[in-house]
VEXDO-539210 format. One record per atom (N, C-alpha, C, O): x, y, z; chain; atom name; residue in one letter. Coordinates in nm, 2 decimals, decimal comma. Layout:
+--------+--------+--------+--------+-------+--------+
!   east !  north !     up ! chaine ! atome ! residu !
+--------+--------+--------+--------+-------+--------+
!      X !      Y !      Z !      A !    CA !      A !
...
+--------+--------+--------+--------+-------+--------+
# end
This chain:
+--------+--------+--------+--------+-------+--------+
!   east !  north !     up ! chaine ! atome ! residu !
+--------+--------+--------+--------+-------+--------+
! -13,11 ! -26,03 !  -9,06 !      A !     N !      X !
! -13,07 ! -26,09 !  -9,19 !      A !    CA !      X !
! -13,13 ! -26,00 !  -9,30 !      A !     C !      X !
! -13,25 ! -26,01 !  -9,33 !      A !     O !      X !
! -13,05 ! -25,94 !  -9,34 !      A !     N !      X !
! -13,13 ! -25,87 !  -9,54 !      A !    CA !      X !
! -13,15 ! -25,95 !  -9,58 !      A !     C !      X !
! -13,11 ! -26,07 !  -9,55 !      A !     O !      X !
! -13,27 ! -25,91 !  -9,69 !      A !     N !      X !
! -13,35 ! -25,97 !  -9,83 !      A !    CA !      X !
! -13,24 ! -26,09 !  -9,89 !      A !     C !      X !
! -13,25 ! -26,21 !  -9,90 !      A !     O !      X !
! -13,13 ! -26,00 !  -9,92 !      A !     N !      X !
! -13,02 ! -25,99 ! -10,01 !      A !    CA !      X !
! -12,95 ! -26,14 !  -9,97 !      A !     C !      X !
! -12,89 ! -26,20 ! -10,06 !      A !     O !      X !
! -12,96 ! -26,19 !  -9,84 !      A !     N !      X !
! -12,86 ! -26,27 !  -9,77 !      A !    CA !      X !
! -13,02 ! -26,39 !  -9,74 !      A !     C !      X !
! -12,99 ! -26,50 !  -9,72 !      A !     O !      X !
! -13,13 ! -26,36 !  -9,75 !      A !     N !      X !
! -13,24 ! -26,43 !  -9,71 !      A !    CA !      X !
! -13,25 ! -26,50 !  -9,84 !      A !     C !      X !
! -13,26 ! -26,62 !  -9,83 !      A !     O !      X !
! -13,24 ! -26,43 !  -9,97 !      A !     N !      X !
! -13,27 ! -26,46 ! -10,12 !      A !    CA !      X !
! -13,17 ! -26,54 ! -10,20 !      A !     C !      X !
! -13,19 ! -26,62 ! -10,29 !      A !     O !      X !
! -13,02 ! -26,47 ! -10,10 !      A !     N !      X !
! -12,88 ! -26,59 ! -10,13 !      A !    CA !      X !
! -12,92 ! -26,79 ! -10,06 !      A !     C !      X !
! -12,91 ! -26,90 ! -10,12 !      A !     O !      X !
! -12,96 ! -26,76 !  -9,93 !      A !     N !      X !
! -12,97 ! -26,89 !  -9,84 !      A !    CA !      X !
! -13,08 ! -26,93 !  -9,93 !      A !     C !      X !
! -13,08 ! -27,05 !  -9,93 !      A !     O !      X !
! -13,19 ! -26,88 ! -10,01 !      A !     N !      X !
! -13,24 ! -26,97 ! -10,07 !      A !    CA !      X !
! -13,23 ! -27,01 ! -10,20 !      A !     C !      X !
! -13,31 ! -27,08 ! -10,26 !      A !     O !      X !
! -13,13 ! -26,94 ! -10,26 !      A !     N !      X !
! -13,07 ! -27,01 ! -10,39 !      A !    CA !      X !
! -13,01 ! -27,11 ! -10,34 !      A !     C !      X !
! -13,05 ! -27,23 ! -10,35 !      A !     O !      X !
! -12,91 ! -27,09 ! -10,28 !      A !     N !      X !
! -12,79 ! -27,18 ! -10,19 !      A !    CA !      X !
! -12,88 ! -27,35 ! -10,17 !      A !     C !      X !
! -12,85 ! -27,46 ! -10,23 !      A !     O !      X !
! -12,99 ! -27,33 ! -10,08 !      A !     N !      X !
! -13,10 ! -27,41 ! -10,03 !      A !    CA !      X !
! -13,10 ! -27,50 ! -10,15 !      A !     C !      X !
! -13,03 ! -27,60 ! -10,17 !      A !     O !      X !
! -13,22 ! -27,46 ! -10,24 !      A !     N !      X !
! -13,24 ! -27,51 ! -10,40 !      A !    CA !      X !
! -13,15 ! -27,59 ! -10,45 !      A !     C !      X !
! -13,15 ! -27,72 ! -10,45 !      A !     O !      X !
! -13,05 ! -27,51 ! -10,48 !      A !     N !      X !
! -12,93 ! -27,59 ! -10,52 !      A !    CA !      X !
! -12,85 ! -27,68 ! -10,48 !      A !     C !      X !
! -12,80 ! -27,75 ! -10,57 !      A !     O !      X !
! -12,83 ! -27,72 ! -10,33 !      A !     N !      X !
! -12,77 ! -27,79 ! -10,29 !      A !    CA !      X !
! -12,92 ! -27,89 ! -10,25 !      A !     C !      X !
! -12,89 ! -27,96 ! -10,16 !      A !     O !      X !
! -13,04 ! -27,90 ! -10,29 !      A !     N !      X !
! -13,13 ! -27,99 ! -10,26 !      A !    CA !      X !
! -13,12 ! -28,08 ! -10,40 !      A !     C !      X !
! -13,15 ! -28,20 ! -10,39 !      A !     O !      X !
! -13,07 ! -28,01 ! -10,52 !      A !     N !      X !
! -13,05 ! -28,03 ! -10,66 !      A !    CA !      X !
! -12,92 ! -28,12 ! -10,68 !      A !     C !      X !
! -12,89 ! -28,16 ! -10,79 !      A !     O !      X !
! -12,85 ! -28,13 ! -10,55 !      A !     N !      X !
! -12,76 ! -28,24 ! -10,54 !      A !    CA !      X !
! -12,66 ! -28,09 ! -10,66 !      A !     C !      X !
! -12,58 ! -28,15 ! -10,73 !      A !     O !      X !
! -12,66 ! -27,99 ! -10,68 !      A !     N !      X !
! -12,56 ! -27,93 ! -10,75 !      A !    CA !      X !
! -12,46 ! -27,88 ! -10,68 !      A !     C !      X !
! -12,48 ! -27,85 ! -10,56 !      A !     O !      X !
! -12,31 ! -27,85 ! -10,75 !      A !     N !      X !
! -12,21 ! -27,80 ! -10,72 !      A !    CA !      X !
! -12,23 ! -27,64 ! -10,74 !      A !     C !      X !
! -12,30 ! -27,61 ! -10,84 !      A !     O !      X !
! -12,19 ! -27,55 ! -10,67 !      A !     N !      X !
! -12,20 ! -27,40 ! -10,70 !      A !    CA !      X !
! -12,10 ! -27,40 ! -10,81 !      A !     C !      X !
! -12,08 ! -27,27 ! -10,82 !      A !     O !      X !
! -12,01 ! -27,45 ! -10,92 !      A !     N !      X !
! -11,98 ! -27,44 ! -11,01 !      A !    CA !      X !
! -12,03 ! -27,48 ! -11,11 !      A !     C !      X !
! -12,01 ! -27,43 ! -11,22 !      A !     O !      X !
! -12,12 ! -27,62 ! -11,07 !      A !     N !      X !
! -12,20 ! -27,67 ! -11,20 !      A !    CA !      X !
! -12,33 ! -27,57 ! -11,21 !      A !     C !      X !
! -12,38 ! -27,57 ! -11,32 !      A !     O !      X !
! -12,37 ! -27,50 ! -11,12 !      A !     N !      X !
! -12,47 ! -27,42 ! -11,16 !      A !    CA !      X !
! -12,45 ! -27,29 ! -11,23 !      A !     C !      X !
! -12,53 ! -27,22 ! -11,30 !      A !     O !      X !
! -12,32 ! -27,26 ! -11,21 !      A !     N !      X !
! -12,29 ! -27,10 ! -11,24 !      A !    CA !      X !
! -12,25 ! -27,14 ! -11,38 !      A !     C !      X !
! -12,31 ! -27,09 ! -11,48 !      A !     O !      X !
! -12,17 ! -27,24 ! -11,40 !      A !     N !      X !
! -12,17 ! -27,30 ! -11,53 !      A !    CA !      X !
! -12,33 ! -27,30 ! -11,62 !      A !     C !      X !
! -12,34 ! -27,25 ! -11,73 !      A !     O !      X !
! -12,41 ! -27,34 ! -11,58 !      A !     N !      X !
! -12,54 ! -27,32 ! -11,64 !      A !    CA !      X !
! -12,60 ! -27,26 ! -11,66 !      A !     C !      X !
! -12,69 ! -27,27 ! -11,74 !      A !     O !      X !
! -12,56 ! -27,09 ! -11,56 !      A !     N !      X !
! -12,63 ! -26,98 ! -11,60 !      A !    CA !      X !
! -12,53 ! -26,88 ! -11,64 !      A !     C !      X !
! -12,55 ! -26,76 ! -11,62 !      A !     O !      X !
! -12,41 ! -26,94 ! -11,72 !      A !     N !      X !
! -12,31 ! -26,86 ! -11,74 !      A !    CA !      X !
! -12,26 ! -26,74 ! -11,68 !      A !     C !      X !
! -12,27 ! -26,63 ! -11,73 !      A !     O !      X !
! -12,22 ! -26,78 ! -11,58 !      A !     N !      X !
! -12,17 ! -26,68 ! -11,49 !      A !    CA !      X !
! -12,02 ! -26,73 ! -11,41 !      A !     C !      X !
! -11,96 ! -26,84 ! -11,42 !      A !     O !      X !
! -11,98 ! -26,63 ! -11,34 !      A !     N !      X !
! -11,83 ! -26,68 ! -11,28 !      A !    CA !      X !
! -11,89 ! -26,74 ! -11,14 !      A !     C !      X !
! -11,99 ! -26,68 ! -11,09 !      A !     O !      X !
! -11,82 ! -26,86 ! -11,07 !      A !     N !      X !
! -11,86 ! -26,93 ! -10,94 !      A !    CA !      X !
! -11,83 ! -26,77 ! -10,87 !      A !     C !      X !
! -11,94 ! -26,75 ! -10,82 !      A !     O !      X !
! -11,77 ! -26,68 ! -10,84 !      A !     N !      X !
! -11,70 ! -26,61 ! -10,73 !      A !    CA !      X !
! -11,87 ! -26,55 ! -10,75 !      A !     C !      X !
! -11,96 ! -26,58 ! -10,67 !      A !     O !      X !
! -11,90 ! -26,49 ! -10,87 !      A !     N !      X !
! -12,02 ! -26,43 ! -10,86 !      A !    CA !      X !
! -12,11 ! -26,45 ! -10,83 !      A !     C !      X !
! -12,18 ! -26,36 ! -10,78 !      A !     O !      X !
! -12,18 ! -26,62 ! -10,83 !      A !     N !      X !
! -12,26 ! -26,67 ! -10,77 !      A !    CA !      X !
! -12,22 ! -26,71 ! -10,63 !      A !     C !      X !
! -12,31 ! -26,75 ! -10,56 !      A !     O !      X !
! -12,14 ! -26,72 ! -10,59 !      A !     N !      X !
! -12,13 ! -26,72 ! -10,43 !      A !    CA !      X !
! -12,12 ! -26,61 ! -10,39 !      A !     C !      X !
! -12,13 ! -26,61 ! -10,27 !      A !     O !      X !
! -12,10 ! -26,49 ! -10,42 !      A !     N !      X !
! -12,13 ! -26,35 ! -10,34 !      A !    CA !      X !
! -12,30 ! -26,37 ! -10,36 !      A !     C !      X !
! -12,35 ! -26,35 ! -10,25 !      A !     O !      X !
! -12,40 ! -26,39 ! -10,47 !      A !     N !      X !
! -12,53 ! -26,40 ! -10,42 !      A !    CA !      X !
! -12,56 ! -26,47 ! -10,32 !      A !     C !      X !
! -12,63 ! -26,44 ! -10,23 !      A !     O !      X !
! -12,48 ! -26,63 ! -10,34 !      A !     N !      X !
! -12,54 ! -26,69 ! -10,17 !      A !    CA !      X !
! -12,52 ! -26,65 ! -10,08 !      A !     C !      X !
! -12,60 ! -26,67 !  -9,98 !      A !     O !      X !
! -12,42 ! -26,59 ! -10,07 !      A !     N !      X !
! -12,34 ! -26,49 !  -9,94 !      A !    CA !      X !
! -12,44 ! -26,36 !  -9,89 !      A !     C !      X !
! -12,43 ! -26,30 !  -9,79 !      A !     O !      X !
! -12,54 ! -26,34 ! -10,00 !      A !     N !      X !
! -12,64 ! -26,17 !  -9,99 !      A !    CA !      X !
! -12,55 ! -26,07 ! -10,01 !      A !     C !      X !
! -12,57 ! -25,97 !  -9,94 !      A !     O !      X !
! -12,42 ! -26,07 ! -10,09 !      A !     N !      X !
! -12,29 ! -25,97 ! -10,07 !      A !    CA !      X !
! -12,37 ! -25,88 ! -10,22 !      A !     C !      X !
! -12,39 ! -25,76 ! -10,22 !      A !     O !      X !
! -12,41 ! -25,99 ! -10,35 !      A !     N !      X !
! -12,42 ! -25,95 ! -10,50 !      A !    CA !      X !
! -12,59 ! -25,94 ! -10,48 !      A !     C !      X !
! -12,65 ! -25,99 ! -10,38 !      A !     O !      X !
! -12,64 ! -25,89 ! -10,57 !      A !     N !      X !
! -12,78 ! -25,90 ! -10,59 !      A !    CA !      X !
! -12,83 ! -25,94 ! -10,73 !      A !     C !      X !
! -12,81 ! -25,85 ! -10,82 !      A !     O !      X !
! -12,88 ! -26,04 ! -10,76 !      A !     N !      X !
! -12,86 ! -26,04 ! -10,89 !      A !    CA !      X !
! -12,94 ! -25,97 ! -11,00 !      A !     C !      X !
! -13,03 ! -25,89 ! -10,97 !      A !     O !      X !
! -12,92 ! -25,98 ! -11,13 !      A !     N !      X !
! -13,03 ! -25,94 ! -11,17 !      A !    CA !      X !
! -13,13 ! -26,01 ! -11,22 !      A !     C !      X !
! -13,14 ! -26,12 ! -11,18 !      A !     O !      X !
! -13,22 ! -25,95 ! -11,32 !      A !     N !      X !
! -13,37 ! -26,02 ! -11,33 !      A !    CA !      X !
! -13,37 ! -26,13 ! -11,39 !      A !     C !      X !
! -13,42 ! -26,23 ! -11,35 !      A !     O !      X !
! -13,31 ! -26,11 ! -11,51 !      A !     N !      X !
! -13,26 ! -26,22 ! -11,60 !      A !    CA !      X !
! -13,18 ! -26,32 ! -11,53 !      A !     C !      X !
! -13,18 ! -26,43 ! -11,57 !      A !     O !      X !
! -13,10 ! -26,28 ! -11,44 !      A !     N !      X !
! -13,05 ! -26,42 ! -11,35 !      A !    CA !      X !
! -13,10 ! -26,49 ! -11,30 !      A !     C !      X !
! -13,08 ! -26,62 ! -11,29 !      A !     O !      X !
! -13,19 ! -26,40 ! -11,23 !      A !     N !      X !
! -13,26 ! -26,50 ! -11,13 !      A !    CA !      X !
! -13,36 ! -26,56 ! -11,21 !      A !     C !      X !
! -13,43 ! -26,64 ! -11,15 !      A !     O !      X !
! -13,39 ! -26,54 ! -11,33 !      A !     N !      X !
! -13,50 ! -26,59 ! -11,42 !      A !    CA !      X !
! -13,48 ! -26,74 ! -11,46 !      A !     C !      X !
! -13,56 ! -26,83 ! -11,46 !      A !     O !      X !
! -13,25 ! -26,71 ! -11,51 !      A !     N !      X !
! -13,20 ! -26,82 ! -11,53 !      A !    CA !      X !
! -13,16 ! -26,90 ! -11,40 !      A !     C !      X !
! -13,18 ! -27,02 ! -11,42 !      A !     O !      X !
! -13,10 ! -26,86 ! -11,27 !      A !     N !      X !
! -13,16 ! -26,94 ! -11,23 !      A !    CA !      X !
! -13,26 ! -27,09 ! -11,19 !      A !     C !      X !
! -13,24 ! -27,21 ! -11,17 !      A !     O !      X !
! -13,41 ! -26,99 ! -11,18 !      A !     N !      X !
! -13,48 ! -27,05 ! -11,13 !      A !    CA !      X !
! -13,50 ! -27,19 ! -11,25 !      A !     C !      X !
! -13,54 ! -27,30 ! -11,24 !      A !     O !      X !
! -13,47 ! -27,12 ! -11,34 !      A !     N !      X !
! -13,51 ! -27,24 ! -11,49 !      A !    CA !      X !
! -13,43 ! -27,34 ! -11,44 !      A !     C !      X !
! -13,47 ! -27,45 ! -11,42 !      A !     O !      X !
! -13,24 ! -27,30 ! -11,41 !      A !     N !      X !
! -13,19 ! -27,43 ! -11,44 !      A !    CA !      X !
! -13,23 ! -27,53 ! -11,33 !      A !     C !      X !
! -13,22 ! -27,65 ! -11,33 !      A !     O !      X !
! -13,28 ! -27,41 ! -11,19 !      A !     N !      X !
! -13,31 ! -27,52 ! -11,10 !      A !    CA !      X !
! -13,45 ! -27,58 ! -11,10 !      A !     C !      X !
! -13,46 ! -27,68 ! -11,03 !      A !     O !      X !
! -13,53 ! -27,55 ! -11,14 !      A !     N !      X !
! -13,68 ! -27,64 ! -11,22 !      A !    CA !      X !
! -13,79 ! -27,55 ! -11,11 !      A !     C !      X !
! -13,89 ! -27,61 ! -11,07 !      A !     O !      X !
! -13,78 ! -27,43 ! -11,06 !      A !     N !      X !
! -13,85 ! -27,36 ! -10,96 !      A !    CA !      X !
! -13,91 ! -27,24 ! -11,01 !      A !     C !      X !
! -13,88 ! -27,20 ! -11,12 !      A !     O !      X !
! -13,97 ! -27,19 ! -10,97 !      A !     N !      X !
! -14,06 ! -27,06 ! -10,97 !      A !    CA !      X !
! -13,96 ! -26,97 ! -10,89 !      A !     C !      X !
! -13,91 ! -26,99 ! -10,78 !      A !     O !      X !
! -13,95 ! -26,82 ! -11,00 !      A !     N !      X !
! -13,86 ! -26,76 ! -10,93 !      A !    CA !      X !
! -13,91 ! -26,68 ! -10,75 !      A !     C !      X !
! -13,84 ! -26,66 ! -10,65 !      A !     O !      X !
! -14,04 ! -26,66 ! -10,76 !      A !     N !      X !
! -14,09 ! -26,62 ! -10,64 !      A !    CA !      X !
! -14,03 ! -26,69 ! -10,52 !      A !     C !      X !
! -14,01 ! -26,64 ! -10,41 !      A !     O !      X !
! -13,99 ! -26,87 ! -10,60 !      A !     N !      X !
! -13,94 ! -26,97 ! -10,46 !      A !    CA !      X !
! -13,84 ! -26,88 ! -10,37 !      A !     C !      X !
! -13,87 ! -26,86 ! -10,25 !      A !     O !      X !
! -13,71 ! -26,81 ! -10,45 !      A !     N !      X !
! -13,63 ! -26,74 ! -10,40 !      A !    CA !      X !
! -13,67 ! -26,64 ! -10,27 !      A !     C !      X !
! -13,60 ! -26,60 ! -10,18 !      A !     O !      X !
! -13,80 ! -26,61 ! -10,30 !      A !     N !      X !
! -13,83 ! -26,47 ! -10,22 !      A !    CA !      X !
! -13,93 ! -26,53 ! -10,11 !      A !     C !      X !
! -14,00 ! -26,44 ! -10,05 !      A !     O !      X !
! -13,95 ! -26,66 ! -10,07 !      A !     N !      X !
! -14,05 ! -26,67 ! -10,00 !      A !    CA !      X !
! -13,94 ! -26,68 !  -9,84 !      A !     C !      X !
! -13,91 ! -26,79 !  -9,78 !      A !     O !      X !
! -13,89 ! -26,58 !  -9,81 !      A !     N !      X !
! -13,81 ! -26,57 !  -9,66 !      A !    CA !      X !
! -13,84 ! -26,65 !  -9,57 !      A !     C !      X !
! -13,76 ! -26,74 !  -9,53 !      A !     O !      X !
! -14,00 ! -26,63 !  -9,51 !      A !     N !      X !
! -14,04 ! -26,67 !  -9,38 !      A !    CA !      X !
! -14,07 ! -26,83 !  -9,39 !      A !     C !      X !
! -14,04 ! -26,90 !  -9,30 !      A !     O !      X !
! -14,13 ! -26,88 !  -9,53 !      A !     N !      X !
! -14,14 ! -26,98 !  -9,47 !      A !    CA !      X !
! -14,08 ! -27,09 !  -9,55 !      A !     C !      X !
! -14,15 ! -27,19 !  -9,57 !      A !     O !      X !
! -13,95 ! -27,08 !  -9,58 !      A !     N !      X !
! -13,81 ! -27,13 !  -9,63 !      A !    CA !      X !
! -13,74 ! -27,16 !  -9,55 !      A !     C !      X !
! -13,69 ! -27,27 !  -9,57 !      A !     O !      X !
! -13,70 ! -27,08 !  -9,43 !      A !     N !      X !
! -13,58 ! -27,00 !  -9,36 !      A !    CA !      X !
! -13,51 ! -27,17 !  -9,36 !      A !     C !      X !
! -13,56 ! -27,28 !  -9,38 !      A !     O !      X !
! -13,39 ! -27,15 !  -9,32 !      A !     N !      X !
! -13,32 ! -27,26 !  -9,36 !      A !    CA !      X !
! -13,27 ! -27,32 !  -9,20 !      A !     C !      X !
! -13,24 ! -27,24 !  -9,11 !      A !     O !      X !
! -13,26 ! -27,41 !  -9,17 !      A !     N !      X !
! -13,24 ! -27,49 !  -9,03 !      A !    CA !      X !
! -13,16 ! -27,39 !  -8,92 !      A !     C !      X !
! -13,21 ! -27,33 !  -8,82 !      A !     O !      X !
! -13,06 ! -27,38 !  -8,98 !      A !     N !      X !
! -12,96 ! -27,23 !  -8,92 !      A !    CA !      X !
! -13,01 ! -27,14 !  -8,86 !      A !     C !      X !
! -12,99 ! -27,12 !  -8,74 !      A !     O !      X !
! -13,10 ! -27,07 !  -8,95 !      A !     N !      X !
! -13,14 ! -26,93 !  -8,96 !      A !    CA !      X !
! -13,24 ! -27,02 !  -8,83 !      A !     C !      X !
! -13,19 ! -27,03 !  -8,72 !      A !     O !      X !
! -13,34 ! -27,07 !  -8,85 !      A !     N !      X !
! -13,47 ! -27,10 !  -8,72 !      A !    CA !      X !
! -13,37 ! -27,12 !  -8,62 !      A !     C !      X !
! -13,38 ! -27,02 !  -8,55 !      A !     O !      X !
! -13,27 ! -27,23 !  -8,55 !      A !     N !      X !
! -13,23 ! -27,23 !  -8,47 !      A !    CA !      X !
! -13,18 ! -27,09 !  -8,38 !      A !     C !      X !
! -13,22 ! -27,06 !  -8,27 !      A !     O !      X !
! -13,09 ! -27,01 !  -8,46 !      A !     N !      X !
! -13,04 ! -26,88 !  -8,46 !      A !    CA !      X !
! -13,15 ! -26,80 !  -8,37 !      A !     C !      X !
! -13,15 ! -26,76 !  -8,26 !      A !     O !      X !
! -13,24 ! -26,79 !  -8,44 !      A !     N !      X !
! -13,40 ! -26,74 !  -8,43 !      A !    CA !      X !
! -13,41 ! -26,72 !  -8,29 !      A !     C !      X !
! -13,37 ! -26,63 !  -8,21 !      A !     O !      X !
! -13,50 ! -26,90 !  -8,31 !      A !     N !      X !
! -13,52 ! -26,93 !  -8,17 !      A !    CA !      X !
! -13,45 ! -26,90 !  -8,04 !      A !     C !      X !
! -13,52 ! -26,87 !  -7,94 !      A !     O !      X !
! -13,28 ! -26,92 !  -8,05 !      A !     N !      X !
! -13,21 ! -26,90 !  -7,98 !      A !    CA !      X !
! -13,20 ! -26,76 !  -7,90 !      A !     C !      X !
! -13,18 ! -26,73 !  -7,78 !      A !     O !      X !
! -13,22 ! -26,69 !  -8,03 !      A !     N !      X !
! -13,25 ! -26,55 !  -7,99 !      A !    CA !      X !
! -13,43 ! -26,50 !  -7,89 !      A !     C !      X !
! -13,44 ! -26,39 !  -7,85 !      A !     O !      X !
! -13,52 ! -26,57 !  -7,88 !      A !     N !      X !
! -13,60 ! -26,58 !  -7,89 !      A !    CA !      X !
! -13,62 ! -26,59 !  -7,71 !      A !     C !      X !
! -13,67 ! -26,51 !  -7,63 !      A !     O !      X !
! -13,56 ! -26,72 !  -7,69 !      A !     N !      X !
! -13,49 ! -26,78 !  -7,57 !      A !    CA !      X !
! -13,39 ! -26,66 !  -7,51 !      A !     C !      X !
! -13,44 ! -26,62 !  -7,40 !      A !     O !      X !
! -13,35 ! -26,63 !  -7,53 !      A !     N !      X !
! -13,23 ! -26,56 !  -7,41 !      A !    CA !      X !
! -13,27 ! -26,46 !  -7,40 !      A !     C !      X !
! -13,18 ! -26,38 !  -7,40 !      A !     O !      X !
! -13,37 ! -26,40 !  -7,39 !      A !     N !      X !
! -13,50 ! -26,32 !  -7,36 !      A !    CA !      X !
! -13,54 ! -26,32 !  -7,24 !      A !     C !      X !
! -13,57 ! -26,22 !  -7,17 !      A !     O !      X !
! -13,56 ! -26,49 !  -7,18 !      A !     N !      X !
! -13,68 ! -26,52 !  -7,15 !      A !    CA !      X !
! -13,60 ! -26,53 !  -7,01 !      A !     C !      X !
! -13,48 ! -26,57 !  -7,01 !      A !     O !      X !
! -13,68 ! -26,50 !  -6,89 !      A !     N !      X !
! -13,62 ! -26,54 !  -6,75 !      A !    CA !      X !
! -13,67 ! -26,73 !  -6,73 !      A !     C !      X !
! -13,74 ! -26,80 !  -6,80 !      A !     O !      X !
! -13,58 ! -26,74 !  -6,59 !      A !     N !      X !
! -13,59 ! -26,89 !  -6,58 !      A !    CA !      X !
! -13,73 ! -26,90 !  -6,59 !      A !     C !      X !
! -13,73 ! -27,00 !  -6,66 !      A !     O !      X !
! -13,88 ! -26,87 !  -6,57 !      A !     N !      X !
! -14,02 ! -26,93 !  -6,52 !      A !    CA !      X !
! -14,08 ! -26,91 !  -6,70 !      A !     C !      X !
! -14,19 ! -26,96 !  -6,74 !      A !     O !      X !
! -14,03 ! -26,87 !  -6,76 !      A !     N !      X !
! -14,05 ! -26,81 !  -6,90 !      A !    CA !      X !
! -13,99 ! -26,98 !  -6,95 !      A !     C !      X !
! -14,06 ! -27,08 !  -6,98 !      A !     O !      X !
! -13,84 ! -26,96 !  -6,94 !      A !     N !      X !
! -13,79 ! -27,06 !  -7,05 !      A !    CA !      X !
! -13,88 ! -27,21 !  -6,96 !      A !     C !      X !
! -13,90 ! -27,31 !  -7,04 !      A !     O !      X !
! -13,91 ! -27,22 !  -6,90 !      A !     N !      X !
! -13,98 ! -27,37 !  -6,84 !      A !    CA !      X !
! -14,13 ! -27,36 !  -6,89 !      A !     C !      X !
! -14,18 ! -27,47 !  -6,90 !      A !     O !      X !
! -14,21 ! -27,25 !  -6,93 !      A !     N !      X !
! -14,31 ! -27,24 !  -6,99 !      A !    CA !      X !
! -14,29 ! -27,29 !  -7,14 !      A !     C !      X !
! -14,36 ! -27,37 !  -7,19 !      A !     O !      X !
! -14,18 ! -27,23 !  -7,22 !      A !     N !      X !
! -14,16 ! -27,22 !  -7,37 !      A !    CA !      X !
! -14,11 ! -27,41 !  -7,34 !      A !     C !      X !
! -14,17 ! -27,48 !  -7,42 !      A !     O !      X !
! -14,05 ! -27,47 !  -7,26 !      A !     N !      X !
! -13,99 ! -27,61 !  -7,27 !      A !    CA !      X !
! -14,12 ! -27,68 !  -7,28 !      A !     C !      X !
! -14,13 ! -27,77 !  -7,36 !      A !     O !      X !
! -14,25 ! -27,64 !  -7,18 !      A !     N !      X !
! -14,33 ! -27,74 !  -7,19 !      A !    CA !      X !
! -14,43 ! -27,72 !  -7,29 !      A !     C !      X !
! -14,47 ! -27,83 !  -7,32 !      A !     O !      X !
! -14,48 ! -27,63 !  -7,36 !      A !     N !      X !
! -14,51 ! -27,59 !  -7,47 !      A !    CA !      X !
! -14,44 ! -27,66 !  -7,62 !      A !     C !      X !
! -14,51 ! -27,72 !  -7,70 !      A !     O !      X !
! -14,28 ! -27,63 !  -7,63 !      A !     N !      X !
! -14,25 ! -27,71 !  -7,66 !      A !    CA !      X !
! -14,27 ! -27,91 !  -7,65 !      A !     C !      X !
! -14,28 ! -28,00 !  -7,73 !      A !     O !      X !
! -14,27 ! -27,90 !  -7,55 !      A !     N !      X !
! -14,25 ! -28,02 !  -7,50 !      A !    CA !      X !
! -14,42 ! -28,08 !  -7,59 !      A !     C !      X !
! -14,43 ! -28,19 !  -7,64 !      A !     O !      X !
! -14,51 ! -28,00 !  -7,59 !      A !     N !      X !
! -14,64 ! -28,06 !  -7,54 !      A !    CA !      X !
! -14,65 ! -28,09 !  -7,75 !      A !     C !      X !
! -14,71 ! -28,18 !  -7,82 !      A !     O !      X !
! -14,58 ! -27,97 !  -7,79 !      A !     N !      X !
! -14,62 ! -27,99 !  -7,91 !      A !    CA !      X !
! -14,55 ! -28,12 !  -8,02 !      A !     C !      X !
! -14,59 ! -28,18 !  -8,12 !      A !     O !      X !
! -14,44 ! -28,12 !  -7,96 !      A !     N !      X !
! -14,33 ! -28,25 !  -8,02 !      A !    CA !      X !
! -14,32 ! -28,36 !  -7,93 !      A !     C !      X !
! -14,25 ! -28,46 !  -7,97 !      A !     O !      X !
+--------+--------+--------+--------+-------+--------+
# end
């Protein structure tokens, strides 16, 4: 996953925690919806001043946008993990189950 597409999923994230529409926001930071969904997509990158307005209209610190690792969004961890898992031979995945197991 790029920065670009890491920095989209958490505008994306923000925003839809903000109970907002991707048009009521682009509306706020005057911009076109197509434009702001190629950032959530990681397709556009924005610039400084966007992400400045952004983060205003969403009431955050723009850094929030950049914190990757420990944001990552439900998706992205499952994905992960999944990948993480199909690594592992059968005496592996029964170790990672009870490990899991022991921690939840």
């Amino acid at each position: 996953m790029t920065a670009a597409s890491q920095f989209g999923g958490l505008v994306r994230s923000v925003r839809k925690s903000r109970k907002l529409k991707i048009w009521q926001l682009a509306e706020k930071v005057d911009i076109e919806v197509k434009h702001l969904g190629r950032i959530e997509r990681g397709e556009r990158q924005p610039s400084f001043d966007l992400i400045i307005a952004l983060a205003k209209c969403l009431s955050v610190s723009p850094s929030k946008f950049f914190e990757f690792d420990s944001t990552a969004d439900p998706k992205t961890l499952r994905k992960n993990i999944d990948q993480l898992l199909s690594n592992l031979d059968p005496k592996q995945l029964g170790v990672a189950r009870q490990v899991l197991t022991a921690l939840f």
